[in-house]
N, C-alpha and C positions, 0 to 999 in steps of 0.2 A: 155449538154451530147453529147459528140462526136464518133466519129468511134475506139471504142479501142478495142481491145482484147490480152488478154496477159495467154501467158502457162506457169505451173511450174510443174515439172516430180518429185514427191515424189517418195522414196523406204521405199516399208513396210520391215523394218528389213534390217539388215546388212545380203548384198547380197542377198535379197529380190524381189517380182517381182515390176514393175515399178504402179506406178498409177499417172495419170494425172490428173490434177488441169486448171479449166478457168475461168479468168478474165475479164468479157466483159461488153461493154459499147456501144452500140448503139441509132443513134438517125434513121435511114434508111435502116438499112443493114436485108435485107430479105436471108432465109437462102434457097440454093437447098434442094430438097427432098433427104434423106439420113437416112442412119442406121448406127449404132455406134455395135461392137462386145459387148461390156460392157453393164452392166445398168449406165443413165442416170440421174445423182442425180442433182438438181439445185433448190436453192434459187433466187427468187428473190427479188432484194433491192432496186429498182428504176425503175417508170412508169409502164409499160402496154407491156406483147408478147401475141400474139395470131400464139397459134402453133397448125398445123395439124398434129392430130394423131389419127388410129383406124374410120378415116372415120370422125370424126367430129373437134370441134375447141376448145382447152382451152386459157383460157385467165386467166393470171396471173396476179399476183397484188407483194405490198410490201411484203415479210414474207410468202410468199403461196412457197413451197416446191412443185417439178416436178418429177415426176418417169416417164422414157422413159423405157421400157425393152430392152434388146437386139435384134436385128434386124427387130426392126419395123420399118418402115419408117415414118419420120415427116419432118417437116418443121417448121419456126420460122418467124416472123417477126414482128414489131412496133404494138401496141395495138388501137393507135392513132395517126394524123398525127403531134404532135406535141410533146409531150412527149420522145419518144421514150424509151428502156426499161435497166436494168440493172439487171447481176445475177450473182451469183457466181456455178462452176458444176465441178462436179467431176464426173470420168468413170471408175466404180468399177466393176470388175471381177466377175462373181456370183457367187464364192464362198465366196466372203466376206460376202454376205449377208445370206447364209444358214448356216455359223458357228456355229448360237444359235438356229437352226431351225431345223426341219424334213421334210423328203419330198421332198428335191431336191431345184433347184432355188426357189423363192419366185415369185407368182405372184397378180402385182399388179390392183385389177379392176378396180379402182381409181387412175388413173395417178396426178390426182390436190390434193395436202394433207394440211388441215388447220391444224398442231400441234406449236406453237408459240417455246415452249421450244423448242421440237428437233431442228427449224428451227435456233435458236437462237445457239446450239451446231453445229448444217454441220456450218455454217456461222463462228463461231468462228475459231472452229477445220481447215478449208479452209484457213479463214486469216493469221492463227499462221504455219499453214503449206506450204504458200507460200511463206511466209517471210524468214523461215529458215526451209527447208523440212529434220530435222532432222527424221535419220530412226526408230530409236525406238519409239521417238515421234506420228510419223505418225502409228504406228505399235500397240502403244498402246489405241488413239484417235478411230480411225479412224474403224479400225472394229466392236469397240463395238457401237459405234455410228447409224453404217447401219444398226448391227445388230437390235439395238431398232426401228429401222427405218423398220426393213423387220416383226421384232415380234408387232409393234401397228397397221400397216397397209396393210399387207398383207396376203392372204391367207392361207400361210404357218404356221404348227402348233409349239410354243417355246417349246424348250427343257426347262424341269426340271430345276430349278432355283438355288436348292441346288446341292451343289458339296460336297460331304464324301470326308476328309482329307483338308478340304481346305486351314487350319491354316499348316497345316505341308507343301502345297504345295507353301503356301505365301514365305513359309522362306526358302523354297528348291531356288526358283524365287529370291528370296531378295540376297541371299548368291551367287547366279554365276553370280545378276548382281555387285554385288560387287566386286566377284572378278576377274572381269573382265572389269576394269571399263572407260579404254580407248577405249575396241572395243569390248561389248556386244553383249551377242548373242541375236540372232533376239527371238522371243516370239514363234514365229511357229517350231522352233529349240527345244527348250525347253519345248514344251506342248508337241511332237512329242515324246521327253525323257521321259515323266511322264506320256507318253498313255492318253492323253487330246486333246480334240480340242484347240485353239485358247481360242475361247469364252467361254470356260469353266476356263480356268488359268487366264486369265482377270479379270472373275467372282470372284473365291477364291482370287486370290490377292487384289482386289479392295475388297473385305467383309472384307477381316483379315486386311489390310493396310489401308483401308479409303481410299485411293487414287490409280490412276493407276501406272503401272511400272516404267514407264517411270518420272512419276514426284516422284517419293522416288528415284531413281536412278537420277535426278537433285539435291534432297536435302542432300542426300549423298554426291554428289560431291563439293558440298556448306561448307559442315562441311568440307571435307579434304582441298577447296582451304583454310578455315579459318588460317587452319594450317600452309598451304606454304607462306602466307600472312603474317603471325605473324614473321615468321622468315625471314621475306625481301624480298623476292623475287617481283616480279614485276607482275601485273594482268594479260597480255599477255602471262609470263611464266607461270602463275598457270593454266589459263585455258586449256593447250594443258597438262600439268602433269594429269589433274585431268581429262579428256575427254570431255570438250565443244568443240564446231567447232570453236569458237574464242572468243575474249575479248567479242565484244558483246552477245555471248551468255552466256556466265560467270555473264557479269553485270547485265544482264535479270535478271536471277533466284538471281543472288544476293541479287539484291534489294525488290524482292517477298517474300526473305526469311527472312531476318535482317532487311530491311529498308533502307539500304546504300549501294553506290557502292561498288567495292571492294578495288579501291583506297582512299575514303573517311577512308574508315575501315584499310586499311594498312597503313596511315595516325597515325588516331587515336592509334591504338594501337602500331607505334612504337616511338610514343611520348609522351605517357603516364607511369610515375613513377611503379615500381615495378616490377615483374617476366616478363621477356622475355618483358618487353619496352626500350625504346632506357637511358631514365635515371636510369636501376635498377642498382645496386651494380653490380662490377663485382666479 
């Protein structure tokens, strides 16, 4: 384990505000005392910190989840002198966290959090979103996430879980991300149209859709590249027709959806006898 740290700048929503992402890897590196304007969300995944905050000392482990609030001051550094420690942190605005909440910011009494699941989702939702900080993505991940995170472990009381109209507002959500489906409006746009918070349109889409926005608007675009695929065009051309950030985001969800890239698939079907293959009747 060596001295790494690496940042990636997600956007929640197109033309969104910014949220930062950290990458680090330390076997030495003690941190100055300091405050972050944000809350302070971190996994960690590897060894041992012992960080000062609130007067005393937590010490993290594998899977143990960090709440810093905004402007307190801590510090960080090595659990042991051998190990050294690994985590992954995001630096969320406090309103992402009172989206699904009452009351104002969320405060947390317990900065050190054993939840496995959630840990297992920041951790996920972090990885997928450094790798390609697409903004709907991050937009649809990523608040409901803190949200769950501000309603199991915080002081703060959840808003009502049911949402009235919620089917009608899935399909309201469904139909403008469709037709809009190279440069989607951000989710804060549109619950802003339907007098909703956030986490309220997340809610109803994700109950009537099973899934969040963001991955039906992948699978969406999945059936239309089918389309430009079957009639020849080339994977690099479908994914900028259909709204990926590129080839490789196209063959992501490709594969997630069908099982096949999307050249194996444009392959196959324009080699294959019968409607719209390369040997059907002309």
């Amino acid at each position: 384990m060596g001295e790494q740290a690496r940042w990636t700048r997600a956007r929640l929503g197109r033309c969104g505000p910014p949220l930062d992402l950290l990458t680090a890897s330390f076997r030495r590196h003690v941190y100055a005392p300091h405050a972050h304007d944000e809350y302070t969300i971190g996994v960690c995944v590897g060894g041992s910190e012992i960080i000062d905050y609130r007067g005393g000392h937590i010490r993290t482990g594998p899977g143990t989840i960090v709440v810093l609030e905004p402007g307190e001051m801590h510090t960080g550094g090595p659990g042991n002198p051998t190990d050294g420690y690994a985590y992954r942190a995001l630096y969320a605005e406090p309103s992402l966290l009172a989206d699904g909440t009452l009351g104002g910011p969320p405060h947390f009494r317990e900065p050190l959090i054993d939840d496995p699941a959630l840990a297992r989702a920041l951790r996920t939702a972090h990885t997928r979103l450094s790798t390609c900080p697409d903004p709907l993505e991050a937009e649809s991940v990523l608040p409901w996430v803190l949200t769950a995170l501000a309603r199991r472990h915080s002081t703060a009381r959840p808003l009502a879980d049911r949402v009235p109209g919620a089917a009608a507002i899935a399909r309201t959500v469904r139909d403008r991300l469709a037709g809009e489906l190279t440069d989607p409006p951000s989710l804060a746009l549109l619950a802003t149209d339907l007098g909703l918070s956030r986490y309220q349109l997340l809610r109803a889409f994700r109950t009537t859709m099973g899934i969040p926005p963001y991955a039906w608007l992948a699978q969406h675009r999945v059936t239309k590249a089918r389309v430009l695929l079957e009639a020849g065009l080339r994977p690099a051309e479908v994914a900028a027709l259909v709204g990926f950030a590129d080839q490789a985001h196209l063959t992501r969800w490709f594969r997630r959806v069908l099982g096949v890239t999307p050249a194996a698939y444009r392959n196959s079907v324009q080699d294959s006898p019968g409607p719209g293959g390369r040997h059907s009747a002309a």
